[in-house]
C-alpha positions as CSV (number, residue, x, y, z in Angstrom):
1,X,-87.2,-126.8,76.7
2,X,-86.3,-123.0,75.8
3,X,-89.1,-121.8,77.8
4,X,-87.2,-119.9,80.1
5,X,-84.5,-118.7,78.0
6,X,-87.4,-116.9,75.9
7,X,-88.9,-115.6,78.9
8,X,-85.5,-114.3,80.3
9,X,-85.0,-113.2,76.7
10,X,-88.4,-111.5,76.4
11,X,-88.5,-109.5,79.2
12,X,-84.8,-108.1,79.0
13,X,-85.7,-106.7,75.2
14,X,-88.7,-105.3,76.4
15,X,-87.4,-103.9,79.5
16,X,-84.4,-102.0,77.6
17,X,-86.7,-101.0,75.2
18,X,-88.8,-99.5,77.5
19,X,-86.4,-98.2,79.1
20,X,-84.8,-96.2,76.0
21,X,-88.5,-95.2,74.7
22,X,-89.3,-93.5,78.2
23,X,-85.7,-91.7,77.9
24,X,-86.8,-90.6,74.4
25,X,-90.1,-89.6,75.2
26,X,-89.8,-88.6,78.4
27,X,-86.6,-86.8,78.5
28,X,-86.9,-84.8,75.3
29,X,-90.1,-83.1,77.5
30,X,-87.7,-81.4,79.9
31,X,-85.2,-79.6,77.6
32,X,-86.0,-77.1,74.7
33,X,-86.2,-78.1,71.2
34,X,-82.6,-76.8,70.1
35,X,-81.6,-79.9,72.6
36,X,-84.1,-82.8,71.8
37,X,-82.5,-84.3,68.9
38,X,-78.9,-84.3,70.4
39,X,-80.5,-86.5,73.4
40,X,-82.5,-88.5,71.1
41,X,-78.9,-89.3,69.3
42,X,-76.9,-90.1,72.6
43,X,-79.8,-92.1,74.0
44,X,-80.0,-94.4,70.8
45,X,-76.3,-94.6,71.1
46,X,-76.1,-95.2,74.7
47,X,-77.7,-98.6,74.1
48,X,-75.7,-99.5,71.2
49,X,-72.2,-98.6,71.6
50,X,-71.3,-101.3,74.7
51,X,-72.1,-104.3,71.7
52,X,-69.8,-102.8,69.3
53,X,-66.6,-102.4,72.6
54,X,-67.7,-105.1,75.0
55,X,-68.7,-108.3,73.0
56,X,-65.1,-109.5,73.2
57,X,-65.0,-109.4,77.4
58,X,-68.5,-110.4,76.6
59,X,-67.2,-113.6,75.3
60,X,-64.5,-113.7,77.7
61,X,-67.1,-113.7,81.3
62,X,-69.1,-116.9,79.3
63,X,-65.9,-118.3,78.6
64,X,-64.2,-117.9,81.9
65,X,-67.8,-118.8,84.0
66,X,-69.8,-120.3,81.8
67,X,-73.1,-118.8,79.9
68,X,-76.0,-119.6,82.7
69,X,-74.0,-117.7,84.9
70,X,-73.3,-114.9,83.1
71,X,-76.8,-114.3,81.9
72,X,-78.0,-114.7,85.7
73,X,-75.5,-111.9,87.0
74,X,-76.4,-109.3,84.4
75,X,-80.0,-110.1,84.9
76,X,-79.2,-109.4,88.6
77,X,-77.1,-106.2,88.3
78,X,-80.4,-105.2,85.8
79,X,-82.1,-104.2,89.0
80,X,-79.8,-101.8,90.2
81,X,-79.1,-100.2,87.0
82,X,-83.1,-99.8,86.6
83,X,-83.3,-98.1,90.2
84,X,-80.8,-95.5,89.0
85,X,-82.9,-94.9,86.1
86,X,-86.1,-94.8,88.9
87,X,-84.4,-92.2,90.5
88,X,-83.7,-90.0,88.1
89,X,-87.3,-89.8,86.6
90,X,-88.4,-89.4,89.9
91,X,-86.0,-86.1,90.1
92,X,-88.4,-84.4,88.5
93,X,-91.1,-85.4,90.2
94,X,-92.2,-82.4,92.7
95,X,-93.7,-84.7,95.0
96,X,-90.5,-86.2,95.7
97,X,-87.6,-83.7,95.6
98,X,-87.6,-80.1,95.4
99,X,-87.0,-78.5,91.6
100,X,-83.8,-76.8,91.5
101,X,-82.4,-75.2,88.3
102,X,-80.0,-77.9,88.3
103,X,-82.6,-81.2,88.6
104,X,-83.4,-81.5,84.4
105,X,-79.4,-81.5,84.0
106,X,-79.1,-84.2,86.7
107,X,-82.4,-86.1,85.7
108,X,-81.3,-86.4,82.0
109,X,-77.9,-87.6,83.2
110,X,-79.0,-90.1,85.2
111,X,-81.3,-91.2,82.7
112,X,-79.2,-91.2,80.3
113,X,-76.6,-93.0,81.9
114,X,-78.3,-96.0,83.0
115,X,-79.5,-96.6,79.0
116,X,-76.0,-96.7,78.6
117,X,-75.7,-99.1,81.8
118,X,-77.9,-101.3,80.3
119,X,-76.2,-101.3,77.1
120,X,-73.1,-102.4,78.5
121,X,-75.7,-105.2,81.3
122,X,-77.1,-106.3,77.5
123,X,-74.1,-106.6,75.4
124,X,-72.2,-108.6,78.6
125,X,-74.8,-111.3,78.1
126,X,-75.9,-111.6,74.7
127,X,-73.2,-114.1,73.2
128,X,-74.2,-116.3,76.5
129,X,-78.1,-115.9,75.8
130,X,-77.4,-116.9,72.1
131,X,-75.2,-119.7,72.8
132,X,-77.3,-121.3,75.0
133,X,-80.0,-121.7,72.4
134,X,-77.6,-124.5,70.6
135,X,-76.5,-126.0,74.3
136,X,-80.3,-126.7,75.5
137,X,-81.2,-127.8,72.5
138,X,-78.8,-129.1,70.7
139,X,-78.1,-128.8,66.7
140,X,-80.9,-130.4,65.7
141,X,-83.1,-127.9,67.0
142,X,-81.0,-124.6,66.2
143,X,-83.7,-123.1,63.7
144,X,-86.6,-123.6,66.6
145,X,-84.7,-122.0,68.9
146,X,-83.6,-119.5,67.1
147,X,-86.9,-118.2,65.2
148,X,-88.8,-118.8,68.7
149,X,-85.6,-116.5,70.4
150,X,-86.0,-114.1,67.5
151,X,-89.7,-113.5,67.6
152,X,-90.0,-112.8,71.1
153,X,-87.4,-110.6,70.5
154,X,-89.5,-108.6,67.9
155,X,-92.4,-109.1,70.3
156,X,-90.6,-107.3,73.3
157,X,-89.5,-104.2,70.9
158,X,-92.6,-104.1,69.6
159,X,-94.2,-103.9,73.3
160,X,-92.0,-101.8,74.7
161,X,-92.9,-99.1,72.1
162,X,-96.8,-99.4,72.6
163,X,-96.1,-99.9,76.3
164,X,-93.6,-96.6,76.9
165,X,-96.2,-94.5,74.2
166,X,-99.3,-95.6,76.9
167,X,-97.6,-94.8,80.3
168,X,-96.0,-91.1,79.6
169,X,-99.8,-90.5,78.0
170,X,-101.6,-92.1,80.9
171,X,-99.1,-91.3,84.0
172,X,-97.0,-88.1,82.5
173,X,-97.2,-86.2,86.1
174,X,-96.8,-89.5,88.3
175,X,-93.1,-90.8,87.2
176,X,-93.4,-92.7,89.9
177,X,-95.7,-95.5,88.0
178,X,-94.6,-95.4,84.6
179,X,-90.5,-95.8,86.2
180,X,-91.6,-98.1,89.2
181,X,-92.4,-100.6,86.2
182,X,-88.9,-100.7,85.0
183,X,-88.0,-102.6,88.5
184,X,-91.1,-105.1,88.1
185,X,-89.7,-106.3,84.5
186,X,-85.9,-106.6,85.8
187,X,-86.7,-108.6,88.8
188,X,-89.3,-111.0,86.8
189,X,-86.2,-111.2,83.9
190,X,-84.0,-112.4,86.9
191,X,-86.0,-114.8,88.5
192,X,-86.5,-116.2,85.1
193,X,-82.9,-116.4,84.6
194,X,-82.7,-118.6,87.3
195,X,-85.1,-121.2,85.7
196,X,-82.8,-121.8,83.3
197,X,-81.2,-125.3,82.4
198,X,-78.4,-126.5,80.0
199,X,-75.5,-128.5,79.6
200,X,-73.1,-126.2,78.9
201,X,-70.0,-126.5,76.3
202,X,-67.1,-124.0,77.5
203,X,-63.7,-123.3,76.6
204,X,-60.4,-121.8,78.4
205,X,-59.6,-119.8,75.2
206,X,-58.5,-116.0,76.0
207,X,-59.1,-113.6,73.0
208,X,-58.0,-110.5,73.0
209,X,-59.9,-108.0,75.0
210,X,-59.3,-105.3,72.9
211,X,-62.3,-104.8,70.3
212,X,-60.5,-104.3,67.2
213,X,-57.9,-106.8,67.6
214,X,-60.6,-108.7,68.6
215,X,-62.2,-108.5,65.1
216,X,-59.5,-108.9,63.3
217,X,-59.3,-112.5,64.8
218,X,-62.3,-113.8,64.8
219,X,-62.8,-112.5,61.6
220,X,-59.8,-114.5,60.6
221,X,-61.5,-117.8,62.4
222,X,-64.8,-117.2,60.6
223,X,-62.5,-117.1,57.3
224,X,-62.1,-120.9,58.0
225,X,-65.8,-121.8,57.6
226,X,-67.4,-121.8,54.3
227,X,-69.4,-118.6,53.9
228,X,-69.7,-117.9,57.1
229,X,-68.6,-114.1,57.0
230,X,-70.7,-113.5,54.2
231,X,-73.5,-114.7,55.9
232,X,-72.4,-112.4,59.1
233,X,-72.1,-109.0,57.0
234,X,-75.3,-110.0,55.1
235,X,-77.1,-110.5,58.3
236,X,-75.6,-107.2,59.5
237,X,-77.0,-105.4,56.2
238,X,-80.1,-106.8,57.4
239,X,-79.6,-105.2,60.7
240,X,-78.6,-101.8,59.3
241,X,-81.9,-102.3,56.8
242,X,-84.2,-103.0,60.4
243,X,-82.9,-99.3,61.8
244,X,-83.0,-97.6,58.8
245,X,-86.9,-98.8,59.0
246,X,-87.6,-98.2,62.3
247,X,-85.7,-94.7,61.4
248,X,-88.1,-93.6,58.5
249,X,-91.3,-95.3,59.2
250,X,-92.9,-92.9,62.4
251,X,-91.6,-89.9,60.2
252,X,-93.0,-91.0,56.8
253,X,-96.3,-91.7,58.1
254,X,-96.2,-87.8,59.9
255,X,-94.6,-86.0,56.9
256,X,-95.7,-87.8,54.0
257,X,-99.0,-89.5,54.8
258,X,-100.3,-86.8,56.9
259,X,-101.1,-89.4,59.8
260,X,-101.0,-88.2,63.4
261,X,-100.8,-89.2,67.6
262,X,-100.6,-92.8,67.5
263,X,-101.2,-94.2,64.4
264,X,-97.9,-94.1,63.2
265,X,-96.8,-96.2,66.1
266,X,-99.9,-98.8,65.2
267,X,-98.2,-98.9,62.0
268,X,-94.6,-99.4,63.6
269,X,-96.4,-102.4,65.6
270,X,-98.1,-104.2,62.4
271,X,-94.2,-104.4,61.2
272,X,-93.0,-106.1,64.3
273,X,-95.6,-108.5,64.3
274,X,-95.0,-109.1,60.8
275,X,-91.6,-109.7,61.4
276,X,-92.7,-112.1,64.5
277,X,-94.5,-114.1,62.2
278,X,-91.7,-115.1,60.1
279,X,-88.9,-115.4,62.7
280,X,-91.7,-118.2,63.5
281,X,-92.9,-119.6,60.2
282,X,-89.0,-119.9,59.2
283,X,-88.3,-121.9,62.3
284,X,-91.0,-124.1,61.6
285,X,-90.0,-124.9,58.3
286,X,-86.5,-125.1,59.1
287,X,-85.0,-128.7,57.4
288,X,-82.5,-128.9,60.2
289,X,-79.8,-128.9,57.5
290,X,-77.4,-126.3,56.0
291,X,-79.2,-125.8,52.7
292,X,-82.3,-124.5,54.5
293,X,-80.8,-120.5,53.2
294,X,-81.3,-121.7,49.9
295,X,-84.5,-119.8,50.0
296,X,-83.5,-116.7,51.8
297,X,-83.1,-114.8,47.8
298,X,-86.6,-115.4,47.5
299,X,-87.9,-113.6,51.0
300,X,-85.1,-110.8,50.3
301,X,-86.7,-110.7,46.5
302,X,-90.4,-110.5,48.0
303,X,-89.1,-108.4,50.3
304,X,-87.6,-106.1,47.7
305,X,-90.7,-105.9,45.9
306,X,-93.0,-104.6,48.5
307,X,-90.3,-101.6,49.6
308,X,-90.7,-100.8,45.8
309,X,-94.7,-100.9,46.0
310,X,-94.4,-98.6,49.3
311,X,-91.8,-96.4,47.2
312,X,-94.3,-96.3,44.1
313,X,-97.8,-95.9,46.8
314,X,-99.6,-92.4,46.4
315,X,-99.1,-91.2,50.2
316,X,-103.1,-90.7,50.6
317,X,-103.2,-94.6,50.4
318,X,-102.0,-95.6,54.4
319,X,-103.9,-98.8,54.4
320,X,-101.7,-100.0,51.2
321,X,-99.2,-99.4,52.9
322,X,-99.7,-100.9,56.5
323,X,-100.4,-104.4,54.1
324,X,-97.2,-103.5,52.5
325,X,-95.3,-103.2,55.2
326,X,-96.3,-106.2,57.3
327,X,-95.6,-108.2,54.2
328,X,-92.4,-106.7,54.5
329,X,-91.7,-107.2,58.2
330,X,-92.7,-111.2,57.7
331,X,-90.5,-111.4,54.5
332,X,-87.6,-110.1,56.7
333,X,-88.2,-112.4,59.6
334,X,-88.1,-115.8,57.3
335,X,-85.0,-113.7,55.8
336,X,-83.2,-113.7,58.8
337,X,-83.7,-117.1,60.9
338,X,-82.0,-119.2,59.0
339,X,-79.6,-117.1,58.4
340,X,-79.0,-117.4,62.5
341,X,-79.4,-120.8,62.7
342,X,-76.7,-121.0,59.4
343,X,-74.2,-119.2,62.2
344,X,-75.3,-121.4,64.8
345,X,-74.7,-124.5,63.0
346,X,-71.4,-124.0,61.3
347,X,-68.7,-123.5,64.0
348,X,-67.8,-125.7,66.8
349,X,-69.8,-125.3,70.0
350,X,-66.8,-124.5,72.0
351,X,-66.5,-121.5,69.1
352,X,-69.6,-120.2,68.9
353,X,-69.6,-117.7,71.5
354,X,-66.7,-116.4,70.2
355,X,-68.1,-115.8,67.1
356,X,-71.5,-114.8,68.0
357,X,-69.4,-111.8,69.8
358,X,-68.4,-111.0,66.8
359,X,-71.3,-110.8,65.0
360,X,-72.6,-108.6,67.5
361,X,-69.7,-106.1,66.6
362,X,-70.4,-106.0,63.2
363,X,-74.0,-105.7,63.0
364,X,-74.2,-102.8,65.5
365,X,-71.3,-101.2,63.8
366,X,-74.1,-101.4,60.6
367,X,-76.8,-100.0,63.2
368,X,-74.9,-97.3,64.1
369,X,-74.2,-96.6,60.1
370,X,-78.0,-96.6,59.4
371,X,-78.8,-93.1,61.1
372,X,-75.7,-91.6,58.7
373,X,-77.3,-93.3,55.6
374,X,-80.8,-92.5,56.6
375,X,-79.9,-88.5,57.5
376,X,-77.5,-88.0,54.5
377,X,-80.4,-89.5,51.9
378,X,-82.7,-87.6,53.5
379,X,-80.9,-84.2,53.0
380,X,-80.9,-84.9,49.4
381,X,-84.2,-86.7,48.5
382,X,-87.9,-87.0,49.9
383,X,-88.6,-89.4,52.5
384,X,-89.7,-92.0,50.0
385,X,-86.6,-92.3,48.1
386,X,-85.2,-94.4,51.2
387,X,-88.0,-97.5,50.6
388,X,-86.1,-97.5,46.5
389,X,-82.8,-97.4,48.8
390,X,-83.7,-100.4,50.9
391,X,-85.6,-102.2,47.9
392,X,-81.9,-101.6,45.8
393,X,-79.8,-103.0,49.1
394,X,-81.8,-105.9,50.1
395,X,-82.2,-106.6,46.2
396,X,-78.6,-107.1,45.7
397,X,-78.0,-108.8,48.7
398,X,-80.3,-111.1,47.9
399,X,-78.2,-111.7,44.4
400,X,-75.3,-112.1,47.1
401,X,-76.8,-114.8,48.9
402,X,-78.2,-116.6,45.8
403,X,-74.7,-116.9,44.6
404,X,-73.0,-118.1,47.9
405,X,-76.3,-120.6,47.3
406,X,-74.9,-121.3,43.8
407,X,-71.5,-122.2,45.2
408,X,-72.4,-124.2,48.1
């Protein structure tokens, strides 16, 4: 019954991540190395800013037209946005136009600009993707749909990396394939998006518009629901721990463990299908009740306990430390599904996009905070010290939850 919502999901994570990685790697090539990590920056921001400012029209399009639709016209304007990108890959590509001193600075815009195109394209249909989950399936089947969604979603990231790393290697001088790519994975997303059926539970409702008051609001409404914006910030710490690992891993494994071309990237992929794994063991063995986070403390306390073997590892020990981490990245997928399906289940359906808007907000907000924390550790300590960082977060939020647990 979700089949097409995950393929529609699928291939709109992996195409935006693909699309980010070949800005990263592909863009960085064509300035000087005074510029690259300024680009890097706005590129990972381009994607994420447009969650933290649009969820709330976001919320307002699903509302006002319904979720099926919304997710089909972003999926459709995904193809134009893509060609932009298309074009300004192809910029540089000799064959194609003549190389001016001004085609890297119009490349890189263009480039650049359509991450941050897709960003706003993503974060316009995310509270309808989301939202759907509980319409098609109803609430019985929240934590299937949820840690099926949220695997795929993993998957897709996890792709797009290995996929992006191959291309640039294998087609660096012929843009034309490795971009041209971009188009195939938008147009597939769309014709999925078409394939999609539910019966759809809408609302008239017209929250503000304007992202902070917007917050402020729903943040009030959440206040009405037992737990429920604990759970939201706690799943946002989660978020915020996700970057900060996707942040320290590739550059751990090159400093610190000495490990070079693509192995740190086979590492980065061992973690995301770790985390695959238990996005899908924790829907499984979702109860289909409420009380199914009573053993989130646990995965965040096994969790814990690896980052702390990884912080205590002798860097000459890489294979240690791959098991490590893919024990980590399945804790942190049964960590986080029911979690979901706890924000899924608690608010009226003719609520839930509003809040899932929300919860977009905050956890990108924590996103964006994991490159400061990250950077200003960093500065101080070694590289290591940020696995004892993480093991000390998800450690006490894992007290956190045990005790909204204790008072449920």
């Amino acid at each position: 019954m979700y089949n097409a919502l995950y393929t529609t999901n699928f291939l709109s994570t992996l195409n935006d991540n693909y699309q980010k990685m070949l800005g990263m790697l592909v863009v960085t090539g064509w300035v000087s190395s005074e510029w690259k990590p300024m680009v890097i920056s706005i590129t990972g921001a381009a994607l994420v800013l447009p969650y933290i400012f649009c969820s709330p029209l976001a919320n307002r399009a699903a509302q006002l037209y319904g979720k099926m639709r919304v997710v089909r016209v972003c999926k459709l304007l995904e193809i134009p946005i893509v060609l932009l990108a298309v074009l300004g890959f192809l910029i540089k590509d000799p064959d194609f136009f003549p190389q001016y001193s001004w085609s890297t600075i119009v490349a890189t815009t263009l480039v650049v600009l359509s991450i941050f195109l897709i960003g706003i394209q993503s974060s316009m249909y995310s509270p309808a993707k989301y939202g759907l989950i509980r319409d098609i399936g109803g609430i019985e089947n929240v934590s299937r749909g949820m840690g099926g969604m949220e695997s795929l979603s993993f998957l897709g990231m996890l792709l797009a990396t290995a996929l992006a790393a191959f291309m640039v290697d294998k087609f660096s001088e012929q843009p034309v394939v490795y971009s041209s790519l971009l188009l195939v994975l938008a147009i597939a997303g769309y014709i999925a998006s078409l394939i999609i059926r539910a019966e759809e539970v809408n609302t008239d409702k017209r929250e503000s518009l304007n992202p902070f008051a917007y917050m402020r609001s729903t943040y009030l409404l959440c206040s009405r629901f037992k737990h429920l914006n604990a759970v939201i910030i706690i799943l946002s710490i989660f978020w915020w721990f996700a970057t900060t690992i996707q942040l320290c891993t590739i550059v751990y494994c090159q400093d610190a463990m000495g490990l070079e071309k693509g192995e740190p990237g086979i590492i980065m992929c061992i973690a995301a299908i770790g985390i695959s794994i238990g996005c899908v063991i924790s829907g499984k063995i979702g109860n289909k009740r409420l009380n199914e986070i009573k053993h989130v403390p646990l995965y965040g306390g096994l969790l814990s306990l690896a980052l702390v073997g990884m912080f205590m590892l002798n860097a000459g020990h890489y294979v240690i430390f791959t098991i490590l981490i893919f024990i980590v990245g399945i804790c942190a997928g049964m960590f986080k599904v029911p979690l979901d399906a706890f924000i899924q289940r608690s608010v009226r359906q003719d609520q839930l996009n509003t809040v899932l808007a929300y919860f977009n907000q905050v956890s990108f907000i924590f996103m964006l905070g994991a490159s400061v924390t990250y950077y200003g550790l960093t500065l101080m300590l070694p590289q290591r010290y940020v696995w004892l960082m993480l093991a000390v977060v998800m450690t006490s939020t894992s007290i956190w939850m045990a005790r909204i647990n204790k008072n449920s």
